[in-house]
C-alpha positions, 0 to 999 in steps of 0.5 A: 500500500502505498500512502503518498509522502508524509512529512514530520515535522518536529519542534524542540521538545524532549518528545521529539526524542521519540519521533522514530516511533511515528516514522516507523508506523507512518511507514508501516502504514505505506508512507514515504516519510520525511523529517524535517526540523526546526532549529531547536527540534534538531537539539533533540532528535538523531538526525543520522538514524532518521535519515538512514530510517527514512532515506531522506535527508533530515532538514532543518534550514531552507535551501539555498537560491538555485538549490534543487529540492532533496525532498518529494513534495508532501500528500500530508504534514504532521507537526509533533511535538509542535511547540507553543512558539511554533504554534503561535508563529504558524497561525501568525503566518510567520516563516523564519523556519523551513518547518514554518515555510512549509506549514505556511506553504501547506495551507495554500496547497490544500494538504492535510495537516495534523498537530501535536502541540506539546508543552508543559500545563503551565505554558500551556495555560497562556490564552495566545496558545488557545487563540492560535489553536482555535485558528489552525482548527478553523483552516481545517487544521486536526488539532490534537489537544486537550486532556482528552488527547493526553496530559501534560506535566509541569515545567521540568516534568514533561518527561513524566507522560512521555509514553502516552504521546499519542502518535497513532492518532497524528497518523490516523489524522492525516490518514482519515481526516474525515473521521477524525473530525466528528471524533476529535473533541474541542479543547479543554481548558484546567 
């Protein structure tokens, strides 16, 4: 079964230590995945094992003027962990990333999207997070958050909940957007 390309699209968060996990079930699934991270998602991840996972270079910065692209274009986009600070860049519209470019670029090119956002339950209690929340899902973004998505831990204890990530969720978002629109609950608030 072949599914189309996939990208993963990975923030600076202890999770992103995990995101071999999704890439190995995206392509258990039939996906030719990609990874691409932002600068601090780098920190976090083995670039050298996902590239040799995935057979594609693992990008972080936006090619140089003239430069052919290395990547197949992408049928869907997941963005996990995706961080307060991406998150509200994204629904600002900005771009100093590739991971930003892309989500920007994504919108206007009608793929089907799906986010993580991971952060602590402190961070996560600022209204810009909310409001940029509330934005993506109205540009038909599959927002994957909330208590009944997963919980979150306090500052320094995001650790403590890492097992419960829920990447099989993300997959199935981008997979069948349909169906999870009527089941994915709207957010809530501690």
């Amino acid at each position: 079964m072949n599914t189309g390309v996939l990208y993963i699209l990975v923030c600076g968060s202890p999770i992103a230590r995990d995101v071999g996990i999704l890439v190995r079930m995206a392509q258990h699934d039939g996906w030719d995945v990609c990874v691409v991270t932002t600068p601090d998602g780098r920190k976090f991840v083995d670039a050298r094992a996902l590239q040799q996972q995935t057979g594609h270079p693992v990008r972080t910065y936006y090619k140089s003027p003239g430069d052919s692209d290395v990547l197949p274009p992408a049928d869907a986009m997941i963005v996990a962990p995706a961080t307060v600070n991406t998150v509200n860049k994204w629904a600002a519209g900005i771009t100093d990333t590739l991971v930003l470019g892309l989500l920007v670029e994504a919108y206007g090119y009608g793929v089907p999207i799906a986010v993580l956002p991971y952060t602590n339950n402190v961070m996560a209690l600022h209204p810009s997070l909310h409001e940029s929340l509330a934005k993506l899902r109205d540009w038909g973004v599959q927002v994957l958050y909330g208590d009944h998505i997963y919980q979150l831990g306090g500052p320094g204890q995001t650790d403590r909940f890492r097992h419960q990530f829920p990447w099989r969720r993300a997959l199935q978002a981008v997979s069948d957007p349909v169906r999870m629109t009527s089941r994915v609950e709207p957010d809530v608030v501690s």
